[in-house]
VOKE-854585 format. One record per atom (N, C-alpha, C, CB): x, y, z negated. Coordinates in steps of 0.1 Angstrom, whole numbers, plus 5000, padded with zeros to 4 digits. Each point is the difference from the previous one (the first is absolute). Glycine has a CB too. Example, Ala and Ser with C-alpha at 12.3 -4.5 7.8 and 13.67 -1.06 7.14 Angstrom:
! residues 2
513249434922499150125000500950125000498149884988501550235019500950115000499250114992501249945022
***
This chain:
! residues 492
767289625026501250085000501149924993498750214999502449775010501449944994500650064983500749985031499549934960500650024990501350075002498749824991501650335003501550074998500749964996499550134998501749914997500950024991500050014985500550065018498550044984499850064985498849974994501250185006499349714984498849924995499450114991500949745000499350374991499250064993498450035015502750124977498649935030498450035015499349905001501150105017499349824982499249845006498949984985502849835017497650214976499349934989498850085001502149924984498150255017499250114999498749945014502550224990498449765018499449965015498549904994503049985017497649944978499249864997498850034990502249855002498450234987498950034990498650085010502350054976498550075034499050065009499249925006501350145001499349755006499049945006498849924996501850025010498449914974499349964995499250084990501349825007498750304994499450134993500449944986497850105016503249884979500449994988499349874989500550265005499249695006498649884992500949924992498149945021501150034963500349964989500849834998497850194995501849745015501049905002501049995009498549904993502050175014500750045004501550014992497950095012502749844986501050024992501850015004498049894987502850175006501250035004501150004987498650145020502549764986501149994984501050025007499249824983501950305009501350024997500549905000499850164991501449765017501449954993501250065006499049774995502150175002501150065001501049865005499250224981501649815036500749905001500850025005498849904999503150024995500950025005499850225004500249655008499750354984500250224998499150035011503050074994495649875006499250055011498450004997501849915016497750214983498950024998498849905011501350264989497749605004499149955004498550054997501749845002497350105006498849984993499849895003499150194998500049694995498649895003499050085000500849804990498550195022498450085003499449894998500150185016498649804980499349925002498350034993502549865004496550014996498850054999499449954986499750015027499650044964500449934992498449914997502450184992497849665002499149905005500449935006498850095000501649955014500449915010501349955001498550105009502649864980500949984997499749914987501050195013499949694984500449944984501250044995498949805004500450284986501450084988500849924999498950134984501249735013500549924997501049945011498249994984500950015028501049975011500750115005498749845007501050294992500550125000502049994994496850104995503149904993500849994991500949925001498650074991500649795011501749865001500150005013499749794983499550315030500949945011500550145008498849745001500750364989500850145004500750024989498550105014501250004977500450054991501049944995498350084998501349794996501749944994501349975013498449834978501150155032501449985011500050154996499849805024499550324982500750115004501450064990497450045010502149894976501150054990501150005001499049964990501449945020501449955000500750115011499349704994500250335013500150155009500450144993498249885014501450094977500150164988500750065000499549954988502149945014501450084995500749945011500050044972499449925037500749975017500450135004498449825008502850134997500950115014499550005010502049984995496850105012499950005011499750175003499249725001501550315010500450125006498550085003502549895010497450025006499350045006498349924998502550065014496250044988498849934998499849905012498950204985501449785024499849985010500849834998499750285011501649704985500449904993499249934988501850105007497749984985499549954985498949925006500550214982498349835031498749995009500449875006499450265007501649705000500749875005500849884989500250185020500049914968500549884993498349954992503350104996496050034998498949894997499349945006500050074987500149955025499249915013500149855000500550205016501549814977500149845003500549944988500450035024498650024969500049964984498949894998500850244992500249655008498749904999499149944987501649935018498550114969499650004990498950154999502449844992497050235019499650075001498249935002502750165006496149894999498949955002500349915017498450224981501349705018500149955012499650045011500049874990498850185011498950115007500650125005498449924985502550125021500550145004499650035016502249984982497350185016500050015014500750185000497549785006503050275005500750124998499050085010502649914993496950194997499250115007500950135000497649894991501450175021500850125010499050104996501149875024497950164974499050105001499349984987499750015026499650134969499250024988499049884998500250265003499049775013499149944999500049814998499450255012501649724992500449874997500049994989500949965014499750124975500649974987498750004990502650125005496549955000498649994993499449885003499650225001500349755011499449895005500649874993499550125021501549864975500649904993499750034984502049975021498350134979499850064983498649944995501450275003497549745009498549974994499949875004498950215002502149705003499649845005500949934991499550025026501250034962500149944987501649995002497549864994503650235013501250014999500550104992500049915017500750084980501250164992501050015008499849984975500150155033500850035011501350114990497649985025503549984978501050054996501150135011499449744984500050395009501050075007501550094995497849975011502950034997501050074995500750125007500149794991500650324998499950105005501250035012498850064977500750015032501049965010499949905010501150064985497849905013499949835009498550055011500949764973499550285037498549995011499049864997501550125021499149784975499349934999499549924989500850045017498249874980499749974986499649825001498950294993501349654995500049825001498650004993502949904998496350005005498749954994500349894996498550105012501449884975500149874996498749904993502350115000497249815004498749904994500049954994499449985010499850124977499749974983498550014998502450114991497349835018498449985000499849954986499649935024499150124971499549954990498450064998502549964991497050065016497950075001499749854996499250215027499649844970499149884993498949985012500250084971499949795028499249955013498949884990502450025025496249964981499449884994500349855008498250184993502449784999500649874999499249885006501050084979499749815032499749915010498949924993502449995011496749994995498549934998499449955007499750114989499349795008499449995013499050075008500749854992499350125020499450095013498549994992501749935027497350204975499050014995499149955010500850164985499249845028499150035015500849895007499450295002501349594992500349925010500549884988500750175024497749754971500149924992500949855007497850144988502649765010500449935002500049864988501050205018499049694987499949904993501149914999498150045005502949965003501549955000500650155005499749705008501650284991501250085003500150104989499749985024501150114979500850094993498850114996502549965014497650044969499650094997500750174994498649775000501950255012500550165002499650045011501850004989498050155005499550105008500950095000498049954997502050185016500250095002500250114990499349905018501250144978500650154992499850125007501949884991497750235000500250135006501350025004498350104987502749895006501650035005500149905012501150074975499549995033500249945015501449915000498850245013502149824976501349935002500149844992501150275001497849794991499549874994499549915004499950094988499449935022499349965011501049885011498550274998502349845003501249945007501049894995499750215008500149754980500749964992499049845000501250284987497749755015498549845000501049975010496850044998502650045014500649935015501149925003499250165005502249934991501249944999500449864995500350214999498949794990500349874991498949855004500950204977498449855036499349895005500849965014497650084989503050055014500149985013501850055002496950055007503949824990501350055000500749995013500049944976499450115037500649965009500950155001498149795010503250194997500550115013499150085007501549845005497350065002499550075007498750094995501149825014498750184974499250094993500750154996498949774993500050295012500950185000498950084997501950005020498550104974499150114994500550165007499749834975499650255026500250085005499550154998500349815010500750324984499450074992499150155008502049884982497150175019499650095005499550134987499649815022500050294981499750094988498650105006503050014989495949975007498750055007499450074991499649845014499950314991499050044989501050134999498749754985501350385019500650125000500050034986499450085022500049934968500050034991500049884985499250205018500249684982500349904994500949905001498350074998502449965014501349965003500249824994500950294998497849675011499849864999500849915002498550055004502149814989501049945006499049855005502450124983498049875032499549915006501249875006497850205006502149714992500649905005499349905011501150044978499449935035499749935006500649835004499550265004499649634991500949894998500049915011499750024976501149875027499449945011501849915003497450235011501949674993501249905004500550025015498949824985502450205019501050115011499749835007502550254987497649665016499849915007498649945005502050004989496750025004498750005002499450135008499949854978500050245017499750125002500150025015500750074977497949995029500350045014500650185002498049795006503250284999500650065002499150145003501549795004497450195005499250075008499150054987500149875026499150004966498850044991501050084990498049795003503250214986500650054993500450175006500749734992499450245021500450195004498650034996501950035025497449914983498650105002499349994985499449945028501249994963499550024986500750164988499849685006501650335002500750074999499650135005501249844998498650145013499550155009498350064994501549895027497750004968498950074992500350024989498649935009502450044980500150044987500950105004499549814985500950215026500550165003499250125000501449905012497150064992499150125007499750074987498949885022501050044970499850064985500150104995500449874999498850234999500450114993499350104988500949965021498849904969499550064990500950044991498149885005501250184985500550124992500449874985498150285013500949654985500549934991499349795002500150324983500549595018499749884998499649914992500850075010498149974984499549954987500049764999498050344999501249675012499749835002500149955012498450004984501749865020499949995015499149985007501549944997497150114996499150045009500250155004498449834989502950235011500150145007500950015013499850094977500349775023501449965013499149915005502950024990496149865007499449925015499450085005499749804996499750345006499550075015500850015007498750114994502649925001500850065014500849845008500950294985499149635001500749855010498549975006502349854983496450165016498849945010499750125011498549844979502450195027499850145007498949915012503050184996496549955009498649955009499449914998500650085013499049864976499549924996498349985000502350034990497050025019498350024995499549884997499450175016500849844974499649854994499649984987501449935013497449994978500049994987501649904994496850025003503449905009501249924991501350054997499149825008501750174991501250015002501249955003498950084993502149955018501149914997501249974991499250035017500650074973500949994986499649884989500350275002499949674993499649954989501150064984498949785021500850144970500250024989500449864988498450225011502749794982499749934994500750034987499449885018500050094969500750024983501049844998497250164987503049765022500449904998501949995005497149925002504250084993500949995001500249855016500350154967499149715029500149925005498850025009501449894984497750185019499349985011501250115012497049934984503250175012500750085006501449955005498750154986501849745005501149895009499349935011501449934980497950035017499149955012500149995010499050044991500150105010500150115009501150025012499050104979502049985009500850065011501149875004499650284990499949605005500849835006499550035017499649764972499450265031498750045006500750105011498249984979502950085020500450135006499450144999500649835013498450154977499350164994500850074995498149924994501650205003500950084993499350064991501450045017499149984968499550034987500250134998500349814992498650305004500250124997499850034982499350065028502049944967499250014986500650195000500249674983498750375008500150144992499950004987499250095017502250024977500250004989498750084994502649985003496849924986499150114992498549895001501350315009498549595001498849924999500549845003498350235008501049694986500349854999499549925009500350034980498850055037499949945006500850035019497949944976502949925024500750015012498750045016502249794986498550245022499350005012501149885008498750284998500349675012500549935010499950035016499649854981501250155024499349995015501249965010497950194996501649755015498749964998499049965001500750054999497849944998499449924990498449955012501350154970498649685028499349975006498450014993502149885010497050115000498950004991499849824994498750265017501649624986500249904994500349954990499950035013500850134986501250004981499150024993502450115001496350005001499250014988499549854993499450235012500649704993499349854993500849915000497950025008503550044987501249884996500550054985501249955027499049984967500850044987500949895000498150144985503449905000501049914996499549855002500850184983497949835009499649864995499649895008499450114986500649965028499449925016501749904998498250265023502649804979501349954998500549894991500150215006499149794986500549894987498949894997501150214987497649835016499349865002499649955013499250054980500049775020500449925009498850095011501049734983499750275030499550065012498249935001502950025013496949894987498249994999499450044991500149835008500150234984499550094988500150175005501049794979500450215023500050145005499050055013502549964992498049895019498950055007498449995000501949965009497650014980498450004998500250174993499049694994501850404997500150094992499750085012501449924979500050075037500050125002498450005015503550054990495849845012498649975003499150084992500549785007499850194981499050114991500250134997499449844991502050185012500450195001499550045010502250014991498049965021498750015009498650025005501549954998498249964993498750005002499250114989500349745008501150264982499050154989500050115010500949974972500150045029500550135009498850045011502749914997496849955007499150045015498150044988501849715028498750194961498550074994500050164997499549764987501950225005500050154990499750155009502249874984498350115032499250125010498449955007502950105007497049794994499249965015498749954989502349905024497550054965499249984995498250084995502749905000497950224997499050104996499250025015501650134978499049955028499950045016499049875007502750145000498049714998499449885007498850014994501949845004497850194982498949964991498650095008502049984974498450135024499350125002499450025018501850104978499249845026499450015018498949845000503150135016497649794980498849885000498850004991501949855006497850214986499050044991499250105002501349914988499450145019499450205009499349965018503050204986498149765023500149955012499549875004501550134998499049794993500049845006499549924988502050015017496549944982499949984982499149845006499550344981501049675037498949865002501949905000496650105025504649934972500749884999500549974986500550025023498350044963500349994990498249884997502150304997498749574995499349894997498550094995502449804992496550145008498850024996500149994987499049945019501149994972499750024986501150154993499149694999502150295008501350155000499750095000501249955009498050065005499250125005498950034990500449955024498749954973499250064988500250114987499649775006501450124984500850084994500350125000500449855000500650165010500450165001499350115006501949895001496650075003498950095003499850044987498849915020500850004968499250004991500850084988498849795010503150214989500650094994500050135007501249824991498350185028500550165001498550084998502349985019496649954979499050065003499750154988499349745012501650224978499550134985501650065003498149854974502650165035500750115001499650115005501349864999499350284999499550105011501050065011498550064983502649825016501250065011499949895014502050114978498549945034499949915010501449904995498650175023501849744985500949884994501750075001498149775012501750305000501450075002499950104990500349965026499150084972500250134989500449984986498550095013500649764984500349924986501549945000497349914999503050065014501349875002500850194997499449665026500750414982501250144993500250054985499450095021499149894977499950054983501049944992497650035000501849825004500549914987501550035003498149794996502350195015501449995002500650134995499849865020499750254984500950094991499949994987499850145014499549834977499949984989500949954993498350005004501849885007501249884993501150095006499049705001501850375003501150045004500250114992499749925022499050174971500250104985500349884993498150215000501349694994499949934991501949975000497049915002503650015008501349965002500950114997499249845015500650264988500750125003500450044983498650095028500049934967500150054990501149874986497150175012502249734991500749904991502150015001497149825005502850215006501849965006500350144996500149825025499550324975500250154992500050004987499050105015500349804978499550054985501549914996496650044997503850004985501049904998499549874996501450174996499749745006499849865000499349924991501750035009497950054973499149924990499150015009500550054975498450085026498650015006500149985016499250194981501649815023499650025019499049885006502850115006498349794985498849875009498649974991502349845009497450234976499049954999498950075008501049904980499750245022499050115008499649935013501250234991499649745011500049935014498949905003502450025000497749894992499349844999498750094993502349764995497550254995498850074989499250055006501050064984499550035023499350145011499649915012501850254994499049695015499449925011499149904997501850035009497649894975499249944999499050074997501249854997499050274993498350104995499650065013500750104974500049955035499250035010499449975015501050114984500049715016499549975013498949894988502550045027496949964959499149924998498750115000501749804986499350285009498250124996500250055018500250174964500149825045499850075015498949915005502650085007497849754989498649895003499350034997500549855001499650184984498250014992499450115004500549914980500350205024499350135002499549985016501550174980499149725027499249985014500550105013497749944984504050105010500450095011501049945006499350214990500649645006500849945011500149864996501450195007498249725003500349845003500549934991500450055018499149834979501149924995500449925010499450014980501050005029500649925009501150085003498149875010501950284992501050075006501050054985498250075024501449884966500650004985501249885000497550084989501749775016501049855005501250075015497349774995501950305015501150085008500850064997498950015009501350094981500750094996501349924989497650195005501749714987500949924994500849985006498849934989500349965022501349905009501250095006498149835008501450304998500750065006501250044997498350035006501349994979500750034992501249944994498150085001501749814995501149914996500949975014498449884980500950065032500850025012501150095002498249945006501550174989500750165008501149944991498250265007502149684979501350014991500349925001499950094987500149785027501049885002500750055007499049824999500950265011500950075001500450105003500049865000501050204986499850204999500750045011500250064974501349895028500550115009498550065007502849875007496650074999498650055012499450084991499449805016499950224975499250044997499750105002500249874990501050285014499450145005499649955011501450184991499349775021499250005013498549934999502549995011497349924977498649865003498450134992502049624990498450445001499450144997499350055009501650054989499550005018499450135013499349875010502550255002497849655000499649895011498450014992502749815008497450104980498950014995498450105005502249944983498650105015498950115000499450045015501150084978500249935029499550025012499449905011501450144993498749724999498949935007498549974994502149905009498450174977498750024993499050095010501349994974498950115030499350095010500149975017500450164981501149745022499349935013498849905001502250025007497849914983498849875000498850124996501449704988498750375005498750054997499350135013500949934971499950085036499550075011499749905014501450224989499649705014500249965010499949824993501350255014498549704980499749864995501549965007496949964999503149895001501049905008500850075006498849855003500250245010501150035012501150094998498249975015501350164973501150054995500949944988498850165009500649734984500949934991501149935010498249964982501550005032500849955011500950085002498449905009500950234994500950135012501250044990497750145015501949844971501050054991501049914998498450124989501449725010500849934994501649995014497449874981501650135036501050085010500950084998498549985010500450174983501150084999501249994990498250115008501649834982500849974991501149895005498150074985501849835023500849905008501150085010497849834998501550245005500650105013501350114993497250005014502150024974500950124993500949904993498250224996501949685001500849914992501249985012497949874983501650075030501249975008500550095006499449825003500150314992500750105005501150074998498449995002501649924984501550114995500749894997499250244987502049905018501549904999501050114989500049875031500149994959501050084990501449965006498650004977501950155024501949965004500249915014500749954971498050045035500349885015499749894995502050085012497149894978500049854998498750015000501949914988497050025016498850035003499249984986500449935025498450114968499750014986499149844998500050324998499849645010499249864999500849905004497950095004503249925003500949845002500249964984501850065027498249814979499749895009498949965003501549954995497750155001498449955003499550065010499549964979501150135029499850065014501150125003497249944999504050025009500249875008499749914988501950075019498349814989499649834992501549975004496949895006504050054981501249975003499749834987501650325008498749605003499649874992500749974986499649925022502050114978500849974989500150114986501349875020498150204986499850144989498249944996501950285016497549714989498749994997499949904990499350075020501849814979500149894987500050044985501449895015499050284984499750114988498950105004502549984992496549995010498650084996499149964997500550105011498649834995498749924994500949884992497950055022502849864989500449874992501750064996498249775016502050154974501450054993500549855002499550214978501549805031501149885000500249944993501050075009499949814989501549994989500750084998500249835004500650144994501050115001501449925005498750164980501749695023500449955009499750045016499949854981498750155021499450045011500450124999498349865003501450254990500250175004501849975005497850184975502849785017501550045000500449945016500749984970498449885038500349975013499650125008499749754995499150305002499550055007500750165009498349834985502450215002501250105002498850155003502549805014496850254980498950115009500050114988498149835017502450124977500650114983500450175009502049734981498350315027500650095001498850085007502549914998497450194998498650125002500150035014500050164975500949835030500150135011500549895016501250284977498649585018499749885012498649964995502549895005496650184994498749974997499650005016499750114973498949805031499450055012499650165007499349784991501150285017499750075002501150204995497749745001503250174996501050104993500650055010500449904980500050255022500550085008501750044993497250095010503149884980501350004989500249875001499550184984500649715022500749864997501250014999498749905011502249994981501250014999500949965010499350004980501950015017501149915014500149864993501850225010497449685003499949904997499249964994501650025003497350084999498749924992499349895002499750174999499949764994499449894997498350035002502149944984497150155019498850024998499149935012500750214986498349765012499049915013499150085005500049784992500350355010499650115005499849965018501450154978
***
């Protein structure tokens, strides 16, 4: 509802709407012979900034000649000793909405309309480093809960023109502030609407994290992966959107979304960037190769030891007769147990707080996968499985919800169907990979399509002489892209 005339109404109006709630606050002044208020929230303002960049200007207004409110509204508009930050609201509901995003909206009587001015001052936990995206060179900052602060990393890496931010407001009732970032010259035109048009469909009640917004950007998605990614890193997120991606940060959590996002990104970090490319490329060989143990391992174990135990070496084969013979579970049943165990065990350590979590973790995973051997209700071979599997799955996390559910489910194809369903599965999983297309860009290029100059950043990592000849930086001239740009460069 549009703000009146009659601020005593307006004020009455406002208290109603916010059922009179205790920070909610409202101050009397008096300007040039005209009855004001500053509304605002209280917390979410600095008293201090309050004061030297309202209160003391307003004084000088006190014993001003001004007639009309409507004048008094236009001359402090262009009062430049005022907060820099002004924006002029029309409606109640605006003036709250600003009042709780750390402004003091100033109204006056007589004036339909009211000025917000930005005297932010909420307490935010202070720039650190990224917890979930260790690094060994580069920048150690991370993402902030405050989004503007957020915005503030970005800017000062990335001083171009062509960097733009973009404000949207999600969440009916938590009245979320989302910013959309992205370089106006990279950026493909098509993926940004249709990024736009799904953070339109939106219609939740409140936006707590941005795991509440990638369902609606992975729309029809049947898939364990996803085409959003994530990052807590200020400079990986330049990266990125150098890339033509577009950055979704939300006020209130410190990690960005990207899209969008290849499945090849999961096994790149900053640090690929900063050391010498034959190193990198042995690192991202072995991000791979965990990745292919951390799901396909258990499942391989269990079908050749169940199914196929004549292409396991004779003395091998011995062995692991002679550990399963004092169990009382078949191999698939042992290979689920243990696994859930370790997934209580993990679960519980990362819940509990940080003194005890990990010793629960580690303590508890040694007393009972040692007393499970002795008591003879499971392997020690599938004890060395579960390890390995284990360390695998954390080279690399982004995967690790999807390598879980994989897990397991080839845990029960090898154990029903040996090989041929460890086969039929690893198909189905190939098939569902090239199936999805995030935004028109296919989720596996450059590795299917096969685009030669893009492929110089996946297994093997270029120079970076070579990357910059090679010109294949831009997301959306990838092989196989249905969004290319004008004048693309891609070997599609």
């Amino acid at each position: 509802m549009r703000l009146c005339a009659d601020l005593t109404e307006n004020i009455v109006a406002l208290r109603a709407l916010v059922q009179n709630s205790s920070d909610f606050l409202n101050k009397s002044i008096h300007l040039a012979g005209h009855r004001c208020e500053l509304v605002f929230c209280e917390g979410m303002i600095g008293i201090g900034t309050l004061a030297e960049l309202i209160i003391e200007p307003l004084r000088e207004y006190r014993d001003a000649c001004i007639q009309e409110p409507e004048e008094l509204f236009l001359t402090l508009g262009r009062t430049d000793f005022l907060a820099a930050d002004q924006k002029v609201v029309l409606t109640r509901e605006e003036v709250l909405q600003f009042a709780m995003s750390g402004f003091a909206v100033l109204l006056i009587d007589g004036c339909e309309k009211g000025l917000a001015l930005g005297v932010q001052g909420f307490n935010f936990r202070s720039i650190s480093e990224p917890g979930n995206e260790q690094n060994m060179r580069g920048s150690r900052e991370g993402f902030v809960e405050a989004a503007r602060i957020n915005l503030t990393m970005i800017r000062r890496r990335m001083k171009s023109p062509h960097l733009k931010f973009e404000y949207m407001n999600l969440g009916s009732e938590s009245k979320t502030d989302v910013f959309l970032v992205y370089m106006t010259d990279k950026v493909s035109a098509k993926v940004l609407a249709e990024i736009k048009e799904r953070l339109g469909t939106i219609r939740l009640e409140a936006i707590l994290d941005s795991g509440y917004v990638t369902p609606f950007l992975d729309k029809k998605n049947a898939s364990l992966f996803s085409g959003v990614g994530y990052t807590e890193r200020p400079d990986t997120l330049c990266g990125k959107i150098m890339e033509g991606r577009v950055g979704i940060l939300i006020d209130g959590t410190p990690f960005v979304l990207v899209a969008p996002y290849l499945f090849s990104e999961n096994f790149q970090s900053l640090d690929d960037y900063a050391q010498r490319p034959y190193y990198v490329t042995f690192i991202r060989c072995l991000k791979f190769l965990a990745f292919t143990i951390s799901f396909l391992l258990p499942g391989g174990y269990v079908a050749v030891v169940t199914h196929h135990p004549e292409l396991l070496h004779k003395e091998l084969l011995v062995k692991i007769i002679e550990a399963q013979q004092g169990t009382p579970f078949p191999l698939m049943v042992e290979a689920l147990i243990i696994h859930i165990i370790f997934e209580i065990m993990r679960e519980a350590g990362l819940r509990l707080p940080k003194s005890v979590g990990h010793a629960v973790s580690i303590v508890g995973a040694l007393v009972i996968g040692d007393a499970a051997v002795s008591a003879g209700l499971i392997g020690t071979p599938m004890v060395l499985i579960v390890a390995l599997t284990a360390v695998s799955s954390f080279v690399v996390p982004n995967l690790y919800e999807p390598v879980t559910i994989l897990k397991f489910a080839f845990i029960l194809l090898g154990g029903f169907w040996g090989l041929y369903g460890i086969s039929l599965g690893l198909l189905a999983l190939l098939l569902n990979l090239c199936s999805i297309n995030t935004f028109g860009i296919p989720y596996t290029s450059p590795i299917s399509p096969f685009g030669k100059a893009a492929f110089r950043d996946v297994f093997v990592r270029a120079s970076w002489p070579t990357l910059q000849r090679s010109r294949s930086g831009i997301v959306q001239d990838l092989p196989g892209s249905s969004v290319q740009s004008d004048g693309g460069h891609g070997d599609a």
